[in-house]
MIKOL-906097 format. One record per atom (N, C-alpha, C): residue in three letters; x, y, z. Coordinates in steps of 0.02 Angstrom, whole numbers, plus 50000, padded with zeros to 5 digits. Each point is the difference from the previous one (the first is absolute). Example, Ala and Ser with C-alpha at 12.3 -4.5 7.8 and 13.67 -1.06 7.14 Angstrom:
2
ALA506604971650390
ALA499555005950000
ALA500455006050000
SER499825005349964
SER500425005950003
SER499615005550037
//
This chain:
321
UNK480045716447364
UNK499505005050016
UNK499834999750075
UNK499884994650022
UNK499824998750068
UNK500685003750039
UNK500714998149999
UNK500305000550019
UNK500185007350021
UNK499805005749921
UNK500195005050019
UNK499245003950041
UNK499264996750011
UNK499565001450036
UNK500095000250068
UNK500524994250018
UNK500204998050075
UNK500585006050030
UNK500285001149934
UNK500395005450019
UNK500035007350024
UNK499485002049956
UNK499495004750003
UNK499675001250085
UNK499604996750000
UNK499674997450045
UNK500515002650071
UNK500644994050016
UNK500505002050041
UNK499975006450004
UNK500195004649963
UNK500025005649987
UNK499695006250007
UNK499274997549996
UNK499445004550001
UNK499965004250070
UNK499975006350006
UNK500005002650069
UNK499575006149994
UNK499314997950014
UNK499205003149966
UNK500145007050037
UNK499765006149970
UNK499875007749992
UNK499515000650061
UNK500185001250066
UNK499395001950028
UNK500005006650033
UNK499415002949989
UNK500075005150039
UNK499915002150083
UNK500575001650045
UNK499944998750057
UNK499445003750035
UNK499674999050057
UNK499535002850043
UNK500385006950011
UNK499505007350034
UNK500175003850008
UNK500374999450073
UNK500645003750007
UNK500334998850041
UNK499605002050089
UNK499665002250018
UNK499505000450039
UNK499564996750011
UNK499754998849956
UNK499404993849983
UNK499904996250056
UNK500674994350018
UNK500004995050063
UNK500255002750073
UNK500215005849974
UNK499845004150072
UNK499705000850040
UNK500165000050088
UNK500134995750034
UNK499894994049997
UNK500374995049989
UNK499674991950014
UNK500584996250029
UNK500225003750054
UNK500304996650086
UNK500055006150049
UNK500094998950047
UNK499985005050045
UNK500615004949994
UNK499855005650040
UNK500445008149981
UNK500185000950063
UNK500555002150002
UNK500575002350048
UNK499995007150024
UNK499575004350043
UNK500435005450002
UNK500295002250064
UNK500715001049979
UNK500635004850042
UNK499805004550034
UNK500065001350057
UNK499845006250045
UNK500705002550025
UNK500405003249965
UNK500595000650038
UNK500125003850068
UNK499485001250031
UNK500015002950064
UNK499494995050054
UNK500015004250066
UNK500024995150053
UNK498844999549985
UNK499824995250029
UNK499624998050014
UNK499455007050051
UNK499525002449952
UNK499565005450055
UNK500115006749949
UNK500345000550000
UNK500065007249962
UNK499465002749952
UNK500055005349964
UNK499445003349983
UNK500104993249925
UNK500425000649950
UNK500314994749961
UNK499574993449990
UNK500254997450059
UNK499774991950018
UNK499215000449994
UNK499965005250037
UNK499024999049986
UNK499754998949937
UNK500345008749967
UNK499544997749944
UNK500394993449973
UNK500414997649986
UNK500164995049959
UNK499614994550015
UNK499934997650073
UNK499604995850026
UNK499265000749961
UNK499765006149986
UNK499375001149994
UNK499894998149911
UNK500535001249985
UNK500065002349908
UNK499994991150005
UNK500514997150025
UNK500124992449989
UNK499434995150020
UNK499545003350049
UNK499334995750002
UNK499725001749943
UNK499865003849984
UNK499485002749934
UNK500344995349940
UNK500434998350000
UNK500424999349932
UNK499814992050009
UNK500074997950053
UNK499934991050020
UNK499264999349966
UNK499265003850034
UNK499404998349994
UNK499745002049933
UNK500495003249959
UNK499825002049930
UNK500274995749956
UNK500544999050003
UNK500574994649958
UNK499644993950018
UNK499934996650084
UNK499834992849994
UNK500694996950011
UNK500475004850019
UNK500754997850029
UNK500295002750049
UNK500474996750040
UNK500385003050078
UNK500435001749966
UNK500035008150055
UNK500145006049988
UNK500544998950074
UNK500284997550001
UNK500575000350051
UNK500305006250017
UNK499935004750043
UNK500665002950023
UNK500424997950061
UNK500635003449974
UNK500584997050054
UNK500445009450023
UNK499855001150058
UNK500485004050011
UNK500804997850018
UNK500515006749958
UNK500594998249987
UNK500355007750014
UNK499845000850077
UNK500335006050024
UNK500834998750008
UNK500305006849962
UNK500595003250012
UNK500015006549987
UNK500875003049980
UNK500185005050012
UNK499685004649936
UNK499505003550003
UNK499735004449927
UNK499504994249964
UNK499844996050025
UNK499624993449967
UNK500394996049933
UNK500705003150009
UNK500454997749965
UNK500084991849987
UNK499884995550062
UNK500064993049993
UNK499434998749958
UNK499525001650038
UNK499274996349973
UNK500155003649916
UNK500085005249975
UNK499915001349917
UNK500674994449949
UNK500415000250052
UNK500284993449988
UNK500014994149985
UNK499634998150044
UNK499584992250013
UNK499585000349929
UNK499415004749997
UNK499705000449949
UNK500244997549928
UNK500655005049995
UNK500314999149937
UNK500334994049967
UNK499984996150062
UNK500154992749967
UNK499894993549986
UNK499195003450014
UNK499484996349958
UNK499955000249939
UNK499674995749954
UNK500035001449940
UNK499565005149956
UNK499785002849955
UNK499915006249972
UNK499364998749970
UNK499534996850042
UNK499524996349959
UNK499375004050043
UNK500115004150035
UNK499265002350023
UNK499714997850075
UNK500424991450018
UNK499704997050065
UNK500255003050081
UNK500605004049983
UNK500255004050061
UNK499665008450010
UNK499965001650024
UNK499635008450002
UNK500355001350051
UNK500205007549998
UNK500535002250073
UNK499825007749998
UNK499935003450063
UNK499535002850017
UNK500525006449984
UNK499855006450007
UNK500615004249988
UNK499835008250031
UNK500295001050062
UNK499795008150052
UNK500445000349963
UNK500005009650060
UNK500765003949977
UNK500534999150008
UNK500234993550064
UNK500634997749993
UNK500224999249916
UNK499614996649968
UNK500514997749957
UNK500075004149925
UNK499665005750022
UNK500195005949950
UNK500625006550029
UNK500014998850054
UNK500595002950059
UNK500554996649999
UNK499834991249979
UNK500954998550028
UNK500534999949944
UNK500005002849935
UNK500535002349975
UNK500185005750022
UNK499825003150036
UNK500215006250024
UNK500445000750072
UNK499754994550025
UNK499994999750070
UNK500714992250009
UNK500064997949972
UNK500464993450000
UNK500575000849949
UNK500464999050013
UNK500674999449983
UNK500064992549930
UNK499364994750028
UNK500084997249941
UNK499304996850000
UNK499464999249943
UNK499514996650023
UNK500064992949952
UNK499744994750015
UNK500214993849981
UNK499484999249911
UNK499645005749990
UNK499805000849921
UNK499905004249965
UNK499735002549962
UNK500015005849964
UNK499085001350012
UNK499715004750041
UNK499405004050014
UNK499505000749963
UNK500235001749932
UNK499734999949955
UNK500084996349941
UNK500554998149966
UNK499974994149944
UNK499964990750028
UNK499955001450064
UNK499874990350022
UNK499335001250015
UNK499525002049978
UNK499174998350032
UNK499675003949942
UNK499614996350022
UNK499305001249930
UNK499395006450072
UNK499765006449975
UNK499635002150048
UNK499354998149967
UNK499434995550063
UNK499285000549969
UNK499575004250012
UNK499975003050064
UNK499625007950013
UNK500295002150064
UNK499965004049997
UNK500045004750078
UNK499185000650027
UNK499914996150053
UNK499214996850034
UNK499865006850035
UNK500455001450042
UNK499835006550043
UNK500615004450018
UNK499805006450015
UNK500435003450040
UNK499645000850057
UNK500475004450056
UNK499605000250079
UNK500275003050030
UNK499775005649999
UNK500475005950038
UNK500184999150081
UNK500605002850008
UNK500365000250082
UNK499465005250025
UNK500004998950072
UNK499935007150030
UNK500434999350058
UNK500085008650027
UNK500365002050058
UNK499675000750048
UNK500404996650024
UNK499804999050075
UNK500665002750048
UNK499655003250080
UNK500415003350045
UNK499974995350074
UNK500375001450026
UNK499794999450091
UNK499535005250009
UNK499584998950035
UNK499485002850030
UNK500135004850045
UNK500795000650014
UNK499965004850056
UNK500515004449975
UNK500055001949940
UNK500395007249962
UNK499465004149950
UNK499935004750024
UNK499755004649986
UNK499605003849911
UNK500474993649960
UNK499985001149936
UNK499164999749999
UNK499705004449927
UNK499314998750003
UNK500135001149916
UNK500315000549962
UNK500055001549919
UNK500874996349981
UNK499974996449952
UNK500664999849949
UNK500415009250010
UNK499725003649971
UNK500315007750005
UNK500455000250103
UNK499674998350044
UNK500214999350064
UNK500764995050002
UNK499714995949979
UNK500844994549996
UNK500485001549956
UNK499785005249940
UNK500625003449966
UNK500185005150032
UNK499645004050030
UNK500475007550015
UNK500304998150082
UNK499674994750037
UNK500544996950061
UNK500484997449983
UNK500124996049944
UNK500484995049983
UNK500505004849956
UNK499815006549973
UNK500595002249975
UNK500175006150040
UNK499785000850080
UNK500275003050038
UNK500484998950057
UNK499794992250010
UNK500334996250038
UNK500234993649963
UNK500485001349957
UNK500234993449938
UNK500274992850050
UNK499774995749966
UNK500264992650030
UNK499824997550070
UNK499545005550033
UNK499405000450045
UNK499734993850003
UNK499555000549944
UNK499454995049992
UNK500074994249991
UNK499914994650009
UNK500064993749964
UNK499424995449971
UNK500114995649954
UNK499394999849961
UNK500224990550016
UNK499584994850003
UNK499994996349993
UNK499894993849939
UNK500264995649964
UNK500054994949955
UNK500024993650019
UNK499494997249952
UNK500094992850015
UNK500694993749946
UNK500505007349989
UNK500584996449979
UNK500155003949925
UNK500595000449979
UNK500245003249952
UNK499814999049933
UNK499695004249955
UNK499434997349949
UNK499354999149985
UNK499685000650072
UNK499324997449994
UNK499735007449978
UNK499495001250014
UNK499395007150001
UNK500205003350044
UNK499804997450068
UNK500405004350051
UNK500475004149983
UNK500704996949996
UNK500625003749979
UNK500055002949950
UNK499574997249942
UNK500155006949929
UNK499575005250027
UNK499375000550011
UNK499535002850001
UNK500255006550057
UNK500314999250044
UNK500255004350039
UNK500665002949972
UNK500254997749970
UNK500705002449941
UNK499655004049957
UNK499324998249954
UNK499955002749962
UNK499675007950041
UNK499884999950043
UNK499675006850034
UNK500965003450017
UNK500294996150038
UNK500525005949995
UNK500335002949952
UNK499994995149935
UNK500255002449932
UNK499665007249976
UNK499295000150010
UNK499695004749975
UNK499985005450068
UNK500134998050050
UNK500025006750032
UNK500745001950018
UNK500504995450012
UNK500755001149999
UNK499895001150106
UNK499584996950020
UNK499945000450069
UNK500614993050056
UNK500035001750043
UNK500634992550019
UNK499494996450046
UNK499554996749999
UNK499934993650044
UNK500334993150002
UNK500104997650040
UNK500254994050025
UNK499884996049991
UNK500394994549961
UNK499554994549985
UNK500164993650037
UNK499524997750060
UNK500164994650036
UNK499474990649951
UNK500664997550014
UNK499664993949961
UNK500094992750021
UNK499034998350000
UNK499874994350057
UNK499994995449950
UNK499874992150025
UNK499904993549960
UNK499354999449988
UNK499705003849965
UNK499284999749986
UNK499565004950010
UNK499244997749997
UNK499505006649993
UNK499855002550072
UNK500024992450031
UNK499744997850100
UNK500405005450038
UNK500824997149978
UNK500355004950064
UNK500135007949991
UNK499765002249923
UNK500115007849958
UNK499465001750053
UNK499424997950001
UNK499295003450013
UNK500084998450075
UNK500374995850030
UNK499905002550089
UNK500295003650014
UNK500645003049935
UNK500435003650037
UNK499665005650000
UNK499805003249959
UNK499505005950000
UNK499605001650036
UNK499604992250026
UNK499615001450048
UNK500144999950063
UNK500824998450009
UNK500235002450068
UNK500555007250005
UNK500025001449954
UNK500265005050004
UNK500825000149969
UNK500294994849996
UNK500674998149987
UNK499905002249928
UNK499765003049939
UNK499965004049943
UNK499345005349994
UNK500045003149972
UNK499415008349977
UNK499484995049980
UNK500244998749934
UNK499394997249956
UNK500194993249956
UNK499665001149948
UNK500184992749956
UNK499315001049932
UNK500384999049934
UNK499664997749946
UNK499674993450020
UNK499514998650016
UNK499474994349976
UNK499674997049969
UNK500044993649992
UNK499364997649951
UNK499365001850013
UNK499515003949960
UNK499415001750035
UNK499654992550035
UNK500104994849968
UNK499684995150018
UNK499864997550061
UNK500695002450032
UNK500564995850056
UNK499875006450054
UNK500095004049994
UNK499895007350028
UNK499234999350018
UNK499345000249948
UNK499325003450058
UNK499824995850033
UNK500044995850023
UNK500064996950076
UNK500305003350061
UNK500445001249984
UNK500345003650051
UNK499775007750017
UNK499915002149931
UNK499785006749995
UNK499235001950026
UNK499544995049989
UNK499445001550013
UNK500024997550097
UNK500554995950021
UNK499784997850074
UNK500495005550028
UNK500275004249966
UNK500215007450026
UNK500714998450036
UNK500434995049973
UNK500554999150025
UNK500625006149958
UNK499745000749953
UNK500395005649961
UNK499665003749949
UNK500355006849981
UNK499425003449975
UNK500245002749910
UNK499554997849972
UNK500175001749926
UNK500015006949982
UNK500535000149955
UNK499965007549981
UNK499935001649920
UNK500214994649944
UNK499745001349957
UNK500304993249964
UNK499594999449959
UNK500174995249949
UNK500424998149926
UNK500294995849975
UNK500425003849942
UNK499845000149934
UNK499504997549992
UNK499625002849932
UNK499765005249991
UNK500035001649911
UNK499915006949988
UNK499305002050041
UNK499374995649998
UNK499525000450031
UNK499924995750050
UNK499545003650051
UNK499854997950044
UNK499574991149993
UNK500034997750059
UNK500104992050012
UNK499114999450012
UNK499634995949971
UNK499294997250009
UNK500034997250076
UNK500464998450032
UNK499824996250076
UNK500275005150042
UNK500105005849953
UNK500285002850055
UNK499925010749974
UNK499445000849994
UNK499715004049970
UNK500155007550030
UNK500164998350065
UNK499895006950035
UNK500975001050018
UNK500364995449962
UNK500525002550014
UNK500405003349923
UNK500415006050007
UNK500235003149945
UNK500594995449956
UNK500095000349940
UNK500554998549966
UNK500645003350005
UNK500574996450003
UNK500805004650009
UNK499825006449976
UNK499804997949917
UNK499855006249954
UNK499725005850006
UNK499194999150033
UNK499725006650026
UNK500315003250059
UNK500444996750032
UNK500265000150070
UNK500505006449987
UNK500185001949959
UNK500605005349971
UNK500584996749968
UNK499644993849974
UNK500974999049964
UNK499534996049927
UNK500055004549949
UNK499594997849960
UNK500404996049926
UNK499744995849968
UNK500374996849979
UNK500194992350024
UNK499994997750080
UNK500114994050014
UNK499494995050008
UNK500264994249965
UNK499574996549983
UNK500204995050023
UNK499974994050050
UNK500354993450000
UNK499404996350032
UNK499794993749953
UNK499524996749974
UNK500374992649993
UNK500554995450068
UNK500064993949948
UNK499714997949971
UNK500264995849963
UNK499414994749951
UNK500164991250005
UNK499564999250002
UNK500014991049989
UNK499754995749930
UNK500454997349977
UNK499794996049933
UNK500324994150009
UNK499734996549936
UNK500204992749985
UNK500645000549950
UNK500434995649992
UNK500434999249951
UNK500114991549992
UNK500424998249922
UNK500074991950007
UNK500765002249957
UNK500274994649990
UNK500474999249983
UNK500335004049917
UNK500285003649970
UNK499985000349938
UNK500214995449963
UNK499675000749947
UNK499874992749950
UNK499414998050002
UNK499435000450033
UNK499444997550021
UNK499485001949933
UNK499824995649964
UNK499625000449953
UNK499395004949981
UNK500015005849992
UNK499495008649975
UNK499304995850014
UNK499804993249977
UNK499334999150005
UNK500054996550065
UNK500494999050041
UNK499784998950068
UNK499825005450029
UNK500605004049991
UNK500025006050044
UNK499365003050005
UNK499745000549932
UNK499385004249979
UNK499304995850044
UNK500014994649998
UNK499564996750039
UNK500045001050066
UNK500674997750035
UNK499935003750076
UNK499645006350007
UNK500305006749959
UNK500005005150016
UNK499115000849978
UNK499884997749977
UNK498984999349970
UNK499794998350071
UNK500264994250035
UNK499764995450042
UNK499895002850062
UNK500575006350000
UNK500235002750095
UNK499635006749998
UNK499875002049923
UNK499755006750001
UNK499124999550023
UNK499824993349955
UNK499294999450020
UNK500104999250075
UNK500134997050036
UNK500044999050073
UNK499955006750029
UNK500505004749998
UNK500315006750029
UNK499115003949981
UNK499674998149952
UNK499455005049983
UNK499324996350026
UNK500184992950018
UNK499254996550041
UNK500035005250050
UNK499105000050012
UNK499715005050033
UNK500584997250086
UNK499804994050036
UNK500184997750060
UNK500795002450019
UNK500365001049933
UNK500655000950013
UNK500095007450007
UNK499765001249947
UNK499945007450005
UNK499965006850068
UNK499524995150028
UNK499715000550081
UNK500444999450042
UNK500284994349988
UNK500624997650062
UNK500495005949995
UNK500385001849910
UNK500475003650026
UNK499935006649999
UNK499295003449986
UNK499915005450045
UNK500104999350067
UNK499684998050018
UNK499934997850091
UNK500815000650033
UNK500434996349947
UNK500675000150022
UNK500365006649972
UNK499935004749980
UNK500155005549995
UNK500464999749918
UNK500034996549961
UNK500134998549905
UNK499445002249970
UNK500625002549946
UNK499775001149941
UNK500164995049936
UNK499375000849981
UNK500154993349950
UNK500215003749924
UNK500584997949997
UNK500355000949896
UNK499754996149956
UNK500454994050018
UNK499724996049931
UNK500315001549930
UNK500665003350006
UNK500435001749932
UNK499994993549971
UNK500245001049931
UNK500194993749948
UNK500674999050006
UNK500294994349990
UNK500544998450008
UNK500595004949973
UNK499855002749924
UNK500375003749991
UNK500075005950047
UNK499455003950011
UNK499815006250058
UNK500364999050062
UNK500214993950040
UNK500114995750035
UNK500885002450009
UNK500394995749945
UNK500595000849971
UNK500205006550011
UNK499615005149953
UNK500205008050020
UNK499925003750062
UNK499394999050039
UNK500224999250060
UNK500354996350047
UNK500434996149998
UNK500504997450026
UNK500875004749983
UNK499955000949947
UNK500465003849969
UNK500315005850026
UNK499375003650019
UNK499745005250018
UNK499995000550080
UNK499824995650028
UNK500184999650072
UNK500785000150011
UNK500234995449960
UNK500694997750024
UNK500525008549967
UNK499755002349947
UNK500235006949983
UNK500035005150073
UNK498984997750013
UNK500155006450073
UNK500505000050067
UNK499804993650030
UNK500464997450051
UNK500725000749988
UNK500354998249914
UNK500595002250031
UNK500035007150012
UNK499865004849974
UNK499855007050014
UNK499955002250062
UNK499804997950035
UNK499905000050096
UNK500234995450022
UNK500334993149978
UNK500494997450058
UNK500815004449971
UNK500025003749950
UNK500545003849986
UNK500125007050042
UNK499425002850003
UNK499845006050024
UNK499954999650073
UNK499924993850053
UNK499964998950045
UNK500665000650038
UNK500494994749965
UNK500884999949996
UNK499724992850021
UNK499334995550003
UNK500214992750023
UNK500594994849953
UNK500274997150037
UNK500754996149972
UNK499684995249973
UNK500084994649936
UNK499834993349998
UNK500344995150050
UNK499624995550012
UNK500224994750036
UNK500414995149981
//
């Protein structure tokens, strides 16, 4: 009897029921990926989202920027972490653009990442040299399709806002501007302001500095509505080309596989943040709009981006890389 008790015993491997998979969430510090350069409209908020997330959690909120070509490395880097929630990687319109735009991208856009919200969008605006005559969007279409390949428009590199955002205006007007393309936002926006290009899609963020110390002059913005920091200037849309809308967006993503009750906790965690009054403030001030989709909402807009872009890097004739 003893014998088969001892056996038993060996044997025994007690019924427990495990903690909810969230539950011990966060309990070490979190990683997040910035796959672009250090300053950008991006980095801020992430910087800003990742303090909030440290003094709420009670854990370091590390970011590391991991600039390359389409933020292709850094979503990379991300992905090979493990699927547990502790990496977060930040996600613009590069990386709903580069299946469209690249010949090969090193994952799949949409089935390698879990989406937790889309935090903000933030509309471009246009901006000119100060010393052409344009005073309306309607002015730079009926010059530019009188004098085709005239104009030239400036980018801070193939993919970004800049360059769709000015694609997507010639798609819809079938007009020829030029597309000259610098290493960034710095040398796009001096060129404009020396004259070596017309204009340039902008980050509003990055842009009213410049705009308000009168180095260049805005002409409209690319959301359907008009911009809170920037009130007295018109939308593409009212401008005569109705219908255009270009609004990047910035969200979080983690790895797929990442456990529904993590995800669901981040996405609880970043939304309360995005709706504290202080934050709220900041990214008015910075010219965002705050979303706050659910992960699923998230997903379909991603889908959905990457649907539109190829549509206009097709319609454009841009080549993959």
């Amino acid at each position: 009897m003893k014998s088969l008790l001892n056996a038993y015993l060996r044997n025994f491997r007690p019924t427990m029921v495990p903690p909810g998979e969230g539950d011990a969430y966060p309990a070490k510090p979190i990683h997040f990926v910035v796959p672009y350069a250090a300053g950008g409209p991006g980095d801020i908020l992430a910087r800003l989202i990742g303090q909030k997330l440290s003094e709420n959690w009670k854990q370091p909120v590390n970011v590391e920027n991991i600039p390359g070509p389409g933020g292709m490395k850094g979503a990379e880097a991300g992905l090979k972490a493990p699927a547990d929630g502790y990496t977060l990687i930040l996600a613009a319109s590069p990386h709903y653009i580069n299946p469209s735009l690249y010949a090969k991208v090193p994952y799949d856009t949409v089935k390698d990442f879990q989406g937790i919200t889309l935090m903000i969008s933030m509309p471009n605006i246009l901006v000119i040299n100060n010393n052409l005559p344009f005073k309306t969007v309607a002015d730079v279409i009926a010059y530019a399709k009188a004098h085709p390949g005239e104009l030239k428009y400036a980018s801070g590199g193939t993919g970004t806002p800049s360059h769709l955002g000015a694609e997507l205006l010639k798609t819809m007007t079938g007009v020829d501007i030029a597309h000259v393309e610098y290493k960034g936002h710095a040398p796009a926006g001096a060129a404009v302001r020396a004259g070596e290009a017309a204009m340039m899609f902008d980050a509003i963020l990055l842009a009213m500095p410049e705009i308000k110390a009168g180095e260049v002059r805005a002409l409209a913005v690319t959301s359907a509505k008009r911009s809170s920091v920037a009130a007295d200037v018109p939308s593409v849309a009212e401008s005569g080309l109705p219908g255009f809308d270009f609004s990047p967006g910035v969200g979080v993503l983690v790895r797929a596989g990442t456990p529904p009750a993590i995800v669901d906790k981040i996405y609880k965690e970043i939304l309360n943040i995005l709706n504290a009054p202080d934050v709220k403030a900041r990214l008015a001030k910075d010219g965002a709009n705050i979303v706050g989709n659910t992960p699923a909402q998230f997903m379909t807009y991603i889908q959905q981006e990457v649907d539109k872009w190829g549509k206009v890097v097709k319609a454009a004739g841009i080549k993959p890389q």
